[in-house]
PyMOL Python script that loads the backbone (N, CA, C, O; Angstrom):
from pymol import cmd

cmd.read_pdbstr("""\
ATOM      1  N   UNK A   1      10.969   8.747  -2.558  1.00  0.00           N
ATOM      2  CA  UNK A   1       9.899   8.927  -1.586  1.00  0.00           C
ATOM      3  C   UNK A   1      10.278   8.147  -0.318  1.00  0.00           C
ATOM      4  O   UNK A   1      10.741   7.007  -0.332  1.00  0.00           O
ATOM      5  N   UNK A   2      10.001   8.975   0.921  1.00  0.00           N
ATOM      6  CA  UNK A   2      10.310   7.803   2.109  1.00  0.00           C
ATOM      7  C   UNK A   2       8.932   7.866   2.506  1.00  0.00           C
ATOM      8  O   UNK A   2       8.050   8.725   2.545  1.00  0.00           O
ATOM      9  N   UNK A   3       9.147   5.858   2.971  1.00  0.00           N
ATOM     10  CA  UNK A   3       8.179   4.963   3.166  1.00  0.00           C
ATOM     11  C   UNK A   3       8.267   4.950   4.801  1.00  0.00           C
ATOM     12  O   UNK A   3       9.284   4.744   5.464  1.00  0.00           O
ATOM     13  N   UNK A   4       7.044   5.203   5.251  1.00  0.00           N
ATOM     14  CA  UNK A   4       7.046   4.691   6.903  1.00  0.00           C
ATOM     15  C   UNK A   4       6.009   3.881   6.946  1.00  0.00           C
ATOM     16  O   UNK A   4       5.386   4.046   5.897  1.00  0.00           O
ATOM     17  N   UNK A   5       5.365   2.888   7.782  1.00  0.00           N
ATOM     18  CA  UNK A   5       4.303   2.103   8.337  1.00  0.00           C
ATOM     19  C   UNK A   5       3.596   2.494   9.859  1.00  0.00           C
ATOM     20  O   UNK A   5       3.918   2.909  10.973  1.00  0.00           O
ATOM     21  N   UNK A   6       2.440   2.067   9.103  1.00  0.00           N
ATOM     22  CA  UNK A   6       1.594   2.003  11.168  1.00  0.00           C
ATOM     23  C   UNK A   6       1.525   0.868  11.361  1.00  0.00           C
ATOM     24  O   UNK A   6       1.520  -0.072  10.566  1.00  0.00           O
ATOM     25  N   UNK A   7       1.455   0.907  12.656  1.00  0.00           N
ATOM     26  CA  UNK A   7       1.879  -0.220  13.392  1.00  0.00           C
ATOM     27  C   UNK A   7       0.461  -1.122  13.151  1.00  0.00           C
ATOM     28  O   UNK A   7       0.195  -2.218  13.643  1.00  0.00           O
ATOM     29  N   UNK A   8      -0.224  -0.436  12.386  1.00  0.00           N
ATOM     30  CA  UNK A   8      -1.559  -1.377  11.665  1.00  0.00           C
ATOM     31  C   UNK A   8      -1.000  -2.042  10.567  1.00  0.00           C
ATOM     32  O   UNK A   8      -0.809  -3.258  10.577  1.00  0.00           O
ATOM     33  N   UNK A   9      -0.723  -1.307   9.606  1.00  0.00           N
ATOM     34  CA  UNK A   9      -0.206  -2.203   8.564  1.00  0.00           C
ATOM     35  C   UNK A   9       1.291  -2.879   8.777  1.00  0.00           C
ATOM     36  O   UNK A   9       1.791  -3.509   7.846  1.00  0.00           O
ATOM     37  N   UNK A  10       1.825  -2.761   9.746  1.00  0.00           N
ATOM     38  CA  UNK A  10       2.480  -4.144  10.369  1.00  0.00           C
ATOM     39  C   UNK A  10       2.144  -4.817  10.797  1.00  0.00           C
ATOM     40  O   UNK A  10       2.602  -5.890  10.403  1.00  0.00           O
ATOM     41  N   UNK A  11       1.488  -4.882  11.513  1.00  0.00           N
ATOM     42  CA  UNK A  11       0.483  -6.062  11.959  1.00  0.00           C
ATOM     43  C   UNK A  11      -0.210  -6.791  11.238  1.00  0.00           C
ATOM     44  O   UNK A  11      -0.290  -7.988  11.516  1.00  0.00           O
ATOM     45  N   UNK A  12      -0.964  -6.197  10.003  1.00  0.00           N
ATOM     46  CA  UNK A  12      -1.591  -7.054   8.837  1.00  0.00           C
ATOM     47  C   UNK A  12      -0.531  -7.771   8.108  1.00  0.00           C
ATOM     48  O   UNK A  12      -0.810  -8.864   7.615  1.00  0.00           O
ATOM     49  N   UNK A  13       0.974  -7.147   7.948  1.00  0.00           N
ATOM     50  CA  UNK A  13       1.438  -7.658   6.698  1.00  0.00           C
ATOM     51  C   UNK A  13       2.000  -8.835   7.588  1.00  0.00           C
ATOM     52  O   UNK A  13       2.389  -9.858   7.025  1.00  0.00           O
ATOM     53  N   UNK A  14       2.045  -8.738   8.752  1.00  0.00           N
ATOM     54  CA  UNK A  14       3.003 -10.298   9.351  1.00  0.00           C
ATOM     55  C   UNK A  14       1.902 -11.182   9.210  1.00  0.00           C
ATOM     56  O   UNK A  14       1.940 -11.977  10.149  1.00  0.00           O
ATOM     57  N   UNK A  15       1.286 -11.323   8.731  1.00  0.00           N
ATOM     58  CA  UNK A  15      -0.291 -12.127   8.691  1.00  0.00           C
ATOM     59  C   UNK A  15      -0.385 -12.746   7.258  1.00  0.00           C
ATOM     60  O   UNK A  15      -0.938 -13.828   7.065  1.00  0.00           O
ATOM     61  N   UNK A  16       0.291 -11.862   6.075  1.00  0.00           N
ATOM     62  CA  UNK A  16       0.319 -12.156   4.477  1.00  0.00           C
ATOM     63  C   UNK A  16       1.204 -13.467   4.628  1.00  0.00           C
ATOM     64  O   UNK A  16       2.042 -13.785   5.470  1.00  0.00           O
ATOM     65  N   UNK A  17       0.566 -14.294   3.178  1.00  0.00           N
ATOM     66  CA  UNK A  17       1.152 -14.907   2.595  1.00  0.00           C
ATOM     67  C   UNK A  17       2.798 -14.834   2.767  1.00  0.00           C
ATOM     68  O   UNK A  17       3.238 -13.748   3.145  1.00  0.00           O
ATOM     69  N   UNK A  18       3.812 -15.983   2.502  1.00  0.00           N
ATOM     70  CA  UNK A  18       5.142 -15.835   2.511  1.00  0.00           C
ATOM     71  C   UNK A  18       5.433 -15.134   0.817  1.00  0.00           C
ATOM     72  O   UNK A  18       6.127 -14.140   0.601  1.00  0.00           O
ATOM     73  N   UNK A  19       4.636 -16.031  -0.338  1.00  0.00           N
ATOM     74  CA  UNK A  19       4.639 -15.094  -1.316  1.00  0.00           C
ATOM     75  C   UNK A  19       4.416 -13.248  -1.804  1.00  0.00           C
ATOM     76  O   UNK A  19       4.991 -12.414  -2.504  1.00  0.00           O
ATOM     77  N   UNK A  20       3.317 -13.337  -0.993  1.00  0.00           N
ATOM     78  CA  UNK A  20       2.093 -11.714  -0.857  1.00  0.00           C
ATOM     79  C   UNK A  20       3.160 -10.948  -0.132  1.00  0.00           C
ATOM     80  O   UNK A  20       3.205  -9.750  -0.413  1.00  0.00           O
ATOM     81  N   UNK A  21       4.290 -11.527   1.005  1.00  0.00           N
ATOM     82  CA  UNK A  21       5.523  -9.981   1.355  1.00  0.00           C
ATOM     83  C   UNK A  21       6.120 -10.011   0.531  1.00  0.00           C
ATOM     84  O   UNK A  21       6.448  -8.983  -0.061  1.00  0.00           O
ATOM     85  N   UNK A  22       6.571 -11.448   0.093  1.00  0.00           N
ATOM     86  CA  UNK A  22       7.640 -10.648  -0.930  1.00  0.00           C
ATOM     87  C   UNK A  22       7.352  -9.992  -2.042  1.00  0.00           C
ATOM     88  O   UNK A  22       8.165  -9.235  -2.571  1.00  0.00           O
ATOM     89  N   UNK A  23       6.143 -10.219  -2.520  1.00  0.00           N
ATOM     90  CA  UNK A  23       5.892  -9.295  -3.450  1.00  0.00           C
ATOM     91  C   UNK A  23       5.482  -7.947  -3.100  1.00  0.00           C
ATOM     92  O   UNK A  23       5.349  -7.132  -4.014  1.00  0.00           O
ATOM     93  N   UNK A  24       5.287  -7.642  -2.031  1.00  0.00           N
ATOM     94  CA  UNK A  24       4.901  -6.457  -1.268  1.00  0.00           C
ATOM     95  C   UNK A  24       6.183  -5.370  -1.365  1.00  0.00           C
ATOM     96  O   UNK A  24       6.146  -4.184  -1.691  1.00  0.00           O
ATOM     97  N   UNK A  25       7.438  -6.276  -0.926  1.00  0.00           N
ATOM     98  CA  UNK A  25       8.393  -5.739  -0.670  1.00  0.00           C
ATOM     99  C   UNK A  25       8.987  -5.107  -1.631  1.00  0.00           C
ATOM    100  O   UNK A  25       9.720  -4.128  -1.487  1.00  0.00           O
ATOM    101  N   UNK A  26       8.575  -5.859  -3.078  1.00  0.00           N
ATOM    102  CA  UNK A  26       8.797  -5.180  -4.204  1.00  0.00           C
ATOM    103  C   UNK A  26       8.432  -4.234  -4.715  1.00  0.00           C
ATOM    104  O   UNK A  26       9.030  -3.420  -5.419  1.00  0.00           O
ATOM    105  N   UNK A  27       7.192  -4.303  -4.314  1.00  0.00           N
ATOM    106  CA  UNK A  27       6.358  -3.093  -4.604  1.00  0.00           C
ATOM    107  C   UNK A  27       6.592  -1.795  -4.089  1.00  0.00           C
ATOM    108  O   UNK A  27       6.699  -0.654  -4.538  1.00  0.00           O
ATOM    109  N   UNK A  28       6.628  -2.274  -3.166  1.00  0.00           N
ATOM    110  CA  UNK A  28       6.895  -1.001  -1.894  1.00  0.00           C
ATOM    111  C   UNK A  28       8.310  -0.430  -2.188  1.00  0.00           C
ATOM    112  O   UNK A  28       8.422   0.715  -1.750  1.00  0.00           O
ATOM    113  N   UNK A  29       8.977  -0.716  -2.559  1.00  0.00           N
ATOM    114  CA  UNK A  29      10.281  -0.648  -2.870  1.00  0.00           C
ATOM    115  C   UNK A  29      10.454   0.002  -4.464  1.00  0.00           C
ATOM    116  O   UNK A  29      11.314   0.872  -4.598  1.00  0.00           O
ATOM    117  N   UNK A  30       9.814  -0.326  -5.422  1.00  0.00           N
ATOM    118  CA  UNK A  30       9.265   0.217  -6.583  1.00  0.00           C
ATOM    119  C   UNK A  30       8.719   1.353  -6.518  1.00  0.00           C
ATOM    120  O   UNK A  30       8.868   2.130  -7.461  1.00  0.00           O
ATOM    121  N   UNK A  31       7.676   1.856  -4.974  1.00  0.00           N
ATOM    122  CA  UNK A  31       6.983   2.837  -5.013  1.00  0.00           C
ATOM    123  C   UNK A  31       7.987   4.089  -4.472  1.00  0.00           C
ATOM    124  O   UNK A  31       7.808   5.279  -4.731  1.00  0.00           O
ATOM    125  N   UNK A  32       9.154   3.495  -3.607  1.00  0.00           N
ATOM    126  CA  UNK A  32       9.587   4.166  -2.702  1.00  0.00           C
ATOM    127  C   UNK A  32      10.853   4.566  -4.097  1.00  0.00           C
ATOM    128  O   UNK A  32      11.830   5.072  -3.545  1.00  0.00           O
ATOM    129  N   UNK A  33      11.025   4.497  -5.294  1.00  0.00           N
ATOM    130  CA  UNK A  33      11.868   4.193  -6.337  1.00  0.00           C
ATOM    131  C   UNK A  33      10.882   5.383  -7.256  1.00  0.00           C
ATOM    132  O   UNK A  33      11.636   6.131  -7.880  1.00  0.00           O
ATOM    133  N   UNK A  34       9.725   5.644  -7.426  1.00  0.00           N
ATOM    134  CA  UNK A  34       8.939   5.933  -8.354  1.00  0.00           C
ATOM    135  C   UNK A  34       7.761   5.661  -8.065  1.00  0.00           C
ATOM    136  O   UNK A  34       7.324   4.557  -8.392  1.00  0.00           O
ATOM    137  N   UNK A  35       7.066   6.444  -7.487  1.00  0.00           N
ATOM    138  CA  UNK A  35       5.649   6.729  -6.672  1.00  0.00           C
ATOM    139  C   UNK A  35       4.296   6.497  -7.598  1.00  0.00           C
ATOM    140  O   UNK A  35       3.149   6.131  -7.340  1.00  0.00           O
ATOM    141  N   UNK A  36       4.885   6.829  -8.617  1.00  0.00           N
ATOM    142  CA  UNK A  36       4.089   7.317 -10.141  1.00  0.00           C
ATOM    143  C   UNK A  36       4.527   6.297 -11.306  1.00  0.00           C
ATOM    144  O   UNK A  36       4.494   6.611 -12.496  1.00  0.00           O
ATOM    145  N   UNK A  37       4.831   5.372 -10.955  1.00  0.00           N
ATOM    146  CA  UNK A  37       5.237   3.874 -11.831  1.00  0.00           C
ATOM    147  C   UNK A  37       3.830   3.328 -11.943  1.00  0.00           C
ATOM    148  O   UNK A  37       3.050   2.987 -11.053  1.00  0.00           O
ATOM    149  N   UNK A  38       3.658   3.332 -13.700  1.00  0.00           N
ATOM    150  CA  UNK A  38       2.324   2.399 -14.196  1.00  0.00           C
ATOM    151  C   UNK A  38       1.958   1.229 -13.335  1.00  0.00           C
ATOM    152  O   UNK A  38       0.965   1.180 -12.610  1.00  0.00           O
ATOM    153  N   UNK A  39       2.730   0.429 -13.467  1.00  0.00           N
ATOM    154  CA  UNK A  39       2.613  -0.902 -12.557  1.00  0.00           C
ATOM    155  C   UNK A  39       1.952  -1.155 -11.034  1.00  0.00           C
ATOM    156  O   UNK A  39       1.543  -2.193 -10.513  1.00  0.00           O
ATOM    157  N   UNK A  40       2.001  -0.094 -10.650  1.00  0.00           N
ATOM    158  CA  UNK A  40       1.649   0.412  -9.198  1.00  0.00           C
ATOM    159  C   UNK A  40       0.303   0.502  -9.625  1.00  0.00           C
ATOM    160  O   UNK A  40      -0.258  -0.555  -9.339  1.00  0.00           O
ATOM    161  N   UNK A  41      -0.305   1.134 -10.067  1.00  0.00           N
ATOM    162  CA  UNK A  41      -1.682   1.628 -10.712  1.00  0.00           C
ATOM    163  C   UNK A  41      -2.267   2.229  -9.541  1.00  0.00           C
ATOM    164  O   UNK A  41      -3.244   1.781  -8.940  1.00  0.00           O
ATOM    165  N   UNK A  42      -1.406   3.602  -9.156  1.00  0.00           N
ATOM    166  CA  UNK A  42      -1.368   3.943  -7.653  1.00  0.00           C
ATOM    167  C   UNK A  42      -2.974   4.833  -8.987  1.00  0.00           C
ATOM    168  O   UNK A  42      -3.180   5.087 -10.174  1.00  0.00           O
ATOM    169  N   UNK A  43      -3.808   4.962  -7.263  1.00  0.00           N
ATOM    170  CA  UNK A  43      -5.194   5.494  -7.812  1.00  0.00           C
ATOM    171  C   UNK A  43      -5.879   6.327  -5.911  1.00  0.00           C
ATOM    172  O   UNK A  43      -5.714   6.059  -4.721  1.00  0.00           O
ATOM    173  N   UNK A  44      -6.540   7.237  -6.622  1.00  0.00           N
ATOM    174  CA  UNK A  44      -6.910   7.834  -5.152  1.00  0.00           C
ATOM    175  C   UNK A  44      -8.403   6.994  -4.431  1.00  0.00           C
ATOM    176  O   UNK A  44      -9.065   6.135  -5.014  1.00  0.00           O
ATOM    177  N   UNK A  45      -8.650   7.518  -3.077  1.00  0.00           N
ATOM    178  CA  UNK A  45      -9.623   6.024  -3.097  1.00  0.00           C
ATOM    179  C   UNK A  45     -10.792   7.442  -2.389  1.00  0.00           C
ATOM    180  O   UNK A  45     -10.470   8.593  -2.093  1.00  0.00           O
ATOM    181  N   UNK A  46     -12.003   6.853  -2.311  1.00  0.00           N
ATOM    182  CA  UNK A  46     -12.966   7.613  -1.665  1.00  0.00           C
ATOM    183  C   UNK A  46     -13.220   6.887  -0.069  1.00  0.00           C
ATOM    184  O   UNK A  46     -12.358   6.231   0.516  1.00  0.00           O
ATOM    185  N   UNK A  47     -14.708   7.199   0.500  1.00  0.00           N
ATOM    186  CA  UNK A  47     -14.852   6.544   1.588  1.00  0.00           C
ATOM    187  C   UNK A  47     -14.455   4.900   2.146  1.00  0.00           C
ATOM    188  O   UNK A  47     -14.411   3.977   1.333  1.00  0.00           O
ATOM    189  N   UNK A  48     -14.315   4.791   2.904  1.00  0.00           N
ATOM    190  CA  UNK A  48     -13.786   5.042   3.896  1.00  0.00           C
ATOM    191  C   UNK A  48     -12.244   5.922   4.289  1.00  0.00           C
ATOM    192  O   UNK A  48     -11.825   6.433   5.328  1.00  0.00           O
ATOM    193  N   UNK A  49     -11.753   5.805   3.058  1.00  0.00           N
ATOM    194  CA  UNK A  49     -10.205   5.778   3.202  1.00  0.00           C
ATOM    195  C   UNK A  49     -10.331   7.184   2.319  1.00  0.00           C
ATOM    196  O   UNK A  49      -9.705   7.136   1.260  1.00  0.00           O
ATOM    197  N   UNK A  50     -10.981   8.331   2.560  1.00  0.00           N
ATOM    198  CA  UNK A  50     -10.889   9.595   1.617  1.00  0.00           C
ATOM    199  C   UNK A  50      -9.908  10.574   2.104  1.00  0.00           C
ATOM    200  O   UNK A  50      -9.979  11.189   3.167  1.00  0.00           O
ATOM    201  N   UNK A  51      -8.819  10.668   1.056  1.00  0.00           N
ATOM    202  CA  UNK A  51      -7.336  11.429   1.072  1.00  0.00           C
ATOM    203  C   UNK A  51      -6.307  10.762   1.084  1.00  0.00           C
ATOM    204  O   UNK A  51      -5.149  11.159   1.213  1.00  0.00           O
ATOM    205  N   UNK A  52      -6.917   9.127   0.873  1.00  0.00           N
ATOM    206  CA  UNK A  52      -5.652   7.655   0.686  1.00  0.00           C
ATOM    207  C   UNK A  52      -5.601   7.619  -0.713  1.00  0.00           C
ATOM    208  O   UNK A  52      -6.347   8.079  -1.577  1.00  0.00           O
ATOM    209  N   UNK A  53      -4.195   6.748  -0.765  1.00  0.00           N
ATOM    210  CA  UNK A  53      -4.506   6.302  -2.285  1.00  0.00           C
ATOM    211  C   UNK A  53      -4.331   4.830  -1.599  1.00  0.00           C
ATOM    212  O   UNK A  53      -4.527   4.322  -0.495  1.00  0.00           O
ATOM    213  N   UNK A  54      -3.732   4.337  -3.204  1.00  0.00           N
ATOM    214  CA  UNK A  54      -4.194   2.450  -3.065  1.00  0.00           C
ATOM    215  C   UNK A  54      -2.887   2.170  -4.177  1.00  0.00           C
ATOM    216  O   UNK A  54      -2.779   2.862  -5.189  1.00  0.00           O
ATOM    217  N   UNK A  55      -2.062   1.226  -3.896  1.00  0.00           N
ATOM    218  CA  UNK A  55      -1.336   0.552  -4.493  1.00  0.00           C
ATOM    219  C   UNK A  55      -1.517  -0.948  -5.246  1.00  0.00           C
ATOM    220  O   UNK A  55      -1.641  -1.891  -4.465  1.00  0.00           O
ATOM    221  N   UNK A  56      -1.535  -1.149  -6.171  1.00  0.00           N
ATOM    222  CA  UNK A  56      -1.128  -2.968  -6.495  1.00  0.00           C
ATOM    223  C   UNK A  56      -0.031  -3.653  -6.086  1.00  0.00           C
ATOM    224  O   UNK A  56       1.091  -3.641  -6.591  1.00  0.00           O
ATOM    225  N   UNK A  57      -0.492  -4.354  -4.978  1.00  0.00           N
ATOM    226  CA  UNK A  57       0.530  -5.217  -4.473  1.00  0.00           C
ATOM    227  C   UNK A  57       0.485  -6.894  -5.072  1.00  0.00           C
ATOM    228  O   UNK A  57       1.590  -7.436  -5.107  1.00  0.00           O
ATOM    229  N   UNK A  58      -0.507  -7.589  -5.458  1.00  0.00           N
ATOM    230  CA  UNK A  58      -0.896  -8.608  -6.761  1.00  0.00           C
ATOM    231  C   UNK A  58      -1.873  -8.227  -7.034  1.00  0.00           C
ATOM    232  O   UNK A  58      -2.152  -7.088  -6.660  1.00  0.00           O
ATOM    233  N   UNK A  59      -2.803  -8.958  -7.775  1.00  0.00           N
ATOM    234  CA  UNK A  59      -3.750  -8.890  -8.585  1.00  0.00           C
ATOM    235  C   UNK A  59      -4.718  -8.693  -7.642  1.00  0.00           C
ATOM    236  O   UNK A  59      -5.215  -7.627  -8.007  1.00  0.00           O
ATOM    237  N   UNK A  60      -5.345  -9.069  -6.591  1.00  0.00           N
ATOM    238  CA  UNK A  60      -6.243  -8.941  -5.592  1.00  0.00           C
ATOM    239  C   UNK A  60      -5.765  -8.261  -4.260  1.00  0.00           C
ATOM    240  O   UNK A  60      -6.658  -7.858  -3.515  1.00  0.00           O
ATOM    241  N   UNK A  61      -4.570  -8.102  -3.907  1.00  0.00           N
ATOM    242  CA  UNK A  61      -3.726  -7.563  -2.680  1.00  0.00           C
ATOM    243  C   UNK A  61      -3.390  -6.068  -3.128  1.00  0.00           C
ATOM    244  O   UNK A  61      -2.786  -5.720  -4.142  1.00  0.00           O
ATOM    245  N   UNK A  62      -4.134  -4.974  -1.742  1.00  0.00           N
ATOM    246  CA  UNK A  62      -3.413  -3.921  -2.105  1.00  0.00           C
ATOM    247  C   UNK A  62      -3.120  -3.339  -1.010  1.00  0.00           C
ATOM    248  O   UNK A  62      -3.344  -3.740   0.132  1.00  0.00           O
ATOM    249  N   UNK A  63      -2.451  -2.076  -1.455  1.00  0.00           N
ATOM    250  CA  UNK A  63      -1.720  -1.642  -0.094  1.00  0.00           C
ATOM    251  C   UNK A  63      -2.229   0.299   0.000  1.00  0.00           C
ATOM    252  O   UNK A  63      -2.281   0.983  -1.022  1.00  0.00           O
ATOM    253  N   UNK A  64      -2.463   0.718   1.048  1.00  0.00           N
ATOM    254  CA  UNK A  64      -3.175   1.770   1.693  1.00  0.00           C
ATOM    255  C   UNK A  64      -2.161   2.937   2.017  1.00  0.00           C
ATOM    256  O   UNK A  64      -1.319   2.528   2.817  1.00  0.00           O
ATOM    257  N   UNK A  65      -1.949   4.371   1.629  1.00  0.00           N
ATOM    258  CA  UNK A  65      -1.240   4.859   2.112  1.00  0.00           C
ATOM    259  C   UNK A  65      -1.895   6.229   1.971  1.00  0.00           C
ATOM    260  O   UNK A  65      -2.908   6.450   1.306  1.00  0.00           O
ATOM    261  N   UNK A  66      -1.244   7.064   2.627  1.00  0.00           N
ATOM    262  CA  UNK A  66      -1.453   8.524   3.129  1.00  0.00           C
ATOM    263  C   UNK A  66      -0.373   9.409   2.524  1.00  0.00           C
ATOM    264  O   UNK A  66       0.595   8.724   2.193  1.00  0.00           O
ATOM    265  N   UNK A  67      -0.237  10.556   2.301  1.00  0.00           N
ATOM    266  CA  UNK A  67       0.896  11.302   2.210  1.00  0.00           C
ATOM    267  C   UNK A  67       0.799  12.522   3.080  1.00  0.00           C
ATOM    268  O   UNK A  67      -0.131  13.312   3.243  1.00  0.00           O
ATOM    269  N   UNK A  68       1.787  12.475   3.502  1.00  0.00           N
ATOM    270  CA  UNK A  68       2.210  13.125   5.128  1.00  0.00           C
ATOM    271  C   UNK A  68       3.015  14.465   4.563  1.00  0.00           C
ATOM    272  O   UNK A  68       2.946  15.572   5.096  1.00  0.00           O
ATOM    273  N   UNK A  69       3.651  14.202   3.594  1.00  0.00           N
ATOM    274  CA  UNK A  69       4.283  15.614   2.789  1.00  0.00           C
ATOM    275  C   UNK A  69       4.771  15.365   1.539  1.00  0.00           C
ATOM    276  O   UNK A  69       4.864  14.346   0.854  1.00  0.00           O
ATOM    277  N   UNK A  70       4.996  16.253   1.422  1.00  0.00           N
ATOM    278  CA  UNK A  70       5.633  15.639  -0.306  1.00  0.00           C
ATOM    279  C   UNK A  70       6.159  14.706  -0.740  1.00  0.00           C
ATOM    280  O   UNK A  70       5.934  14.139  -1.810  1.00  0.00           O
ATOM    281  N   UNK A  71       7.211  14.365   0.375  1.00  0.00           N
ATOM    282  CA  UNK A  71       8.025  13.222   0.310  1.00  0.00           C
ATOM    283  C   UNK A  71       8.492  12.554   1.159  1.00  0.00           C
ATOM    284  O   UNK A  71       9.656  12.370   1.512  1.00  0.00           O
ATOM    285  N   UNK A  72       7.249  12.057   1.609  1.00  0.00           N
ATOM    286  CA  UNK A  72       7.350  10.689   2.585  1.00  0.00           C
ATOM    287  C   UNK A  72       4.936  10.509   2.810  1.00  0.00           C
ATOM    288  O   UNK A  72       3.934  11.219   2.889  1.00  0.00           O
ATOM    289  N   UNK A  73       5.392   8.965   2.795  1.00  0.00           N
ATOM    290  CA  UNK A  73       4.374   8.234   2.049  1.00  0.00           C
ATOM    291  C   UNK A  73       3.845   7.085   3.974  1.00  0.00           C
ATOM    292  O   UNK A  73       4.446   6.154   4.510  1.00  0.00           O
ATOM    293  N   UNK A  74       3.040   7.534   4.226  1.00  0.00           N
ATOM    294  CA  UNK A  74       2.767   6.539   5.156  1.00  0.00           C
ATOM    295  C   UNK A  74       1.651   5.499   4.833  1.00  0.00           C
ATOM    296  O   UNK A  74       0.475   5.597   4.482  1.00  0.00           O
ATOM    297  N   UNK A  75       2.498   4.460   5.096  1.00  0.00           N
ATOM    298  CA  UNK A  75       1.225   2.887   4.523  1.00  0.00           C
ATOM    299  C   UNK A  75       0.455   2.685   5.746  1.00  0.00           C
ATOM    300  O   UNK A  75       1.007   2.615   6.843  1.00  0.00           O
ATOM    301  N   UNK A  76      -0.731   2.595   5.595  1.00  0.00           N
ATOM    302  CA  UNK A  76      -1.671   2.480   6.839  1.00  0.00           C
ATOM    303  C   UNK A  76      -2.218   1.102   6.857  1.00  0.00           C
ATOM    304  O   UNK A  76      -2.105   0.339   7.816  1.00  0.00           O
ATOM    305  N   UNK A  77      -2.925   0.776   5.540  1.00  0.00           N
ATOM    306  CA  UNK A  77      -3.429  -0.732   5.820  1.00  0.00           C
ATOM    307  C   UNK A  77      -3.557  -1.879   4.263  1.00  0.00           C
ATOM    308  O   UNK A  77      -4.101  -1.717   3.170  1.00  0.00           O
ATOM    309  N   UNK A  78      -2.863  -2.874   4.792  1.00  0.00           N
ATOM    310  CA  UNK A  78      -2.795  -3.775   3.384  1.00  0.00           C
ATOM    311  C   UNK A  78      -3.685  -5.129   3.504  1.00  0.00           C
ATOM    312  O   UNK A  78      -3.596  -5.897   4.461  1.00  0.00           O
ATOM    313  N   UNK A  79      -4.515  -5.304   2.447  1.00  0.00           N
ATOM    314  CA  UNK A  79      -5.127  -6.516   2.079  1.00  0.00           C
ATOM    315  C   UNK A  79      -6.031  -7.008   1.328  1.00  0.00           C
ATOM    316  O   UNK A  79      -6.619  -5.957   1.074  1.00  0.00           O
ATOM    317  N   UNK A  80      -6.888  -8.194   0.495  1.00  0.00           N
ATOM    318  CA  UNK A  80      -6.945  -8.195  -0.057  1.00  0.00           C
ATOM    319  C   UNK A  80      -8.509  -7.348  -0.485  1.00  0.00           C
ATOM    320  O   UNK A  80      -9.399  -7.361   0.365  1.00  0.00           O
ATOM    321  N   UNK A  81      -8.729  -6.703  -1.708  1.00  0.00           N
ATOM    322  CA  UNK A  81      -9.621  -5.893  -2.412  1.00  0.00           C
ATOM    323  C   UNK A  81     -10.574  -6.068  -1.390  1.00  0.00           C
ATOM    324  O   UNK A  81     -10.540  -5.189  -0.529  1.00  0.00           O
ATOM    325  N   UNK A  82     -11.605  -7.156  -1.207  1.00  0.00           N
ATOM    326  CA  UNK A  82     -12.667  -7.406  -0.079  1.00  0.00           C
ATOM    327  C   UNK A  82     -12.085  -6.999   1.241  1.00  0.00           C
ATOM    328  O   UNK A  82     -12.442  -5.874   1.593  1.00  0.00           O
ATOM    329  N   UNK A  83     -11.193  -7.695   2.144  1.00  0.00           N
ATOM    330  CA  UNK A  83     -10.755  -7.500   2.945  1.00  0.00           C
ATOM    331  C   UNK A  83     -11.290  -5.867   3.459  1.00  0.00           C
ATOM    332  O   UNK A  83     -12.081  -5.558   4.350  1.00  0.00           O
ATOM    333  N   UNK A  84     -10.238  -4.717   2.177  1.00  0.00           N
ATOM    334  CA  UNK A  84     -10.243  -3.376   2.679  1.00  0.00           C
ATOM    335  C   UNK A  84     -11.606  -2.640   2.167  1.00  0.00           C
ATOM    336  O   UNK A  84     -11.706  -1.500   2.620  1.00  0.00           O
ATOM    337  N   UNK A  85     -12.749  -3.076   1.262  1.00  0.00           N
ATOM    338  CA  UNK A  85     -13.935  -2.175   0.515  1.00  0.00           C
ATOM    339  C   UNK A  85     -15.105  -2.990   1.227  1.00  0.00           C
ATOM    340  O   UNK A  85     -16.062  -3.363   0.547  1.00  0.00           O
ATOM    341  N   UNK A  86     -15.051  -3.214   2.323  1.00  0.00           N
ATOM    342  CA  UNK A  86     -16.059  -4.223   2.655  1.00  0.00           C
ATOM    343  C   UNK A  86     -17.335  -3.127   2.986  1.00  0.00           C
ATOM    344  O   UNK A  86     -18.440  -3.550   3.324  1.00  0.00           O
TER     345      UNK A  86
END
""", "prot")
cmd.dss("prot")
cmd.show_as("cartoon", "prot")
cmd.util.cbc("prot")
cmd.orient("prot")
């Protein structure tokens, strides 16, 4: 799968934890490896974000994305559970 970003969720992730990228990076990298990997516990989301899904990036950190076509995945916005369902 190719991974692109908005220049939103760049902006949030230079803001994460030094731990929370690198585990991001893993993730993202896992997803971009296998979209559909348990671990991800990729799940579709409703309002606000309806036609996103949602990634596990840790236990409370997640990450926001769109699909633009079959195969390529745009991340729109990452952070933690409250942060994005407020």
């Amino acid at each position: 799968m190719n991974v692109v970003f908005h220049k939103r969720f760049e902006k949030l992730a230079a803001k994460l934890p030094q731990k929370v990228k690198q585990k991001m990076v893993e993730r993202i990298s896992l997803f971009a490896q296998d979209p559909l990997n348990p671990q991800l516990r990729v799940h579709s989301l409703y309002t606000p974000y309806k036609g996103s899904f949602s990634i596990d990036i840790t236990g409370d950190y997640r990450a926001i994305y769109e699909l633009i076509d079959d195969e390529t995945a745009l991340f729109t916005h990452i952070g933690t559970h409250s942060q994005l369902y407020r």
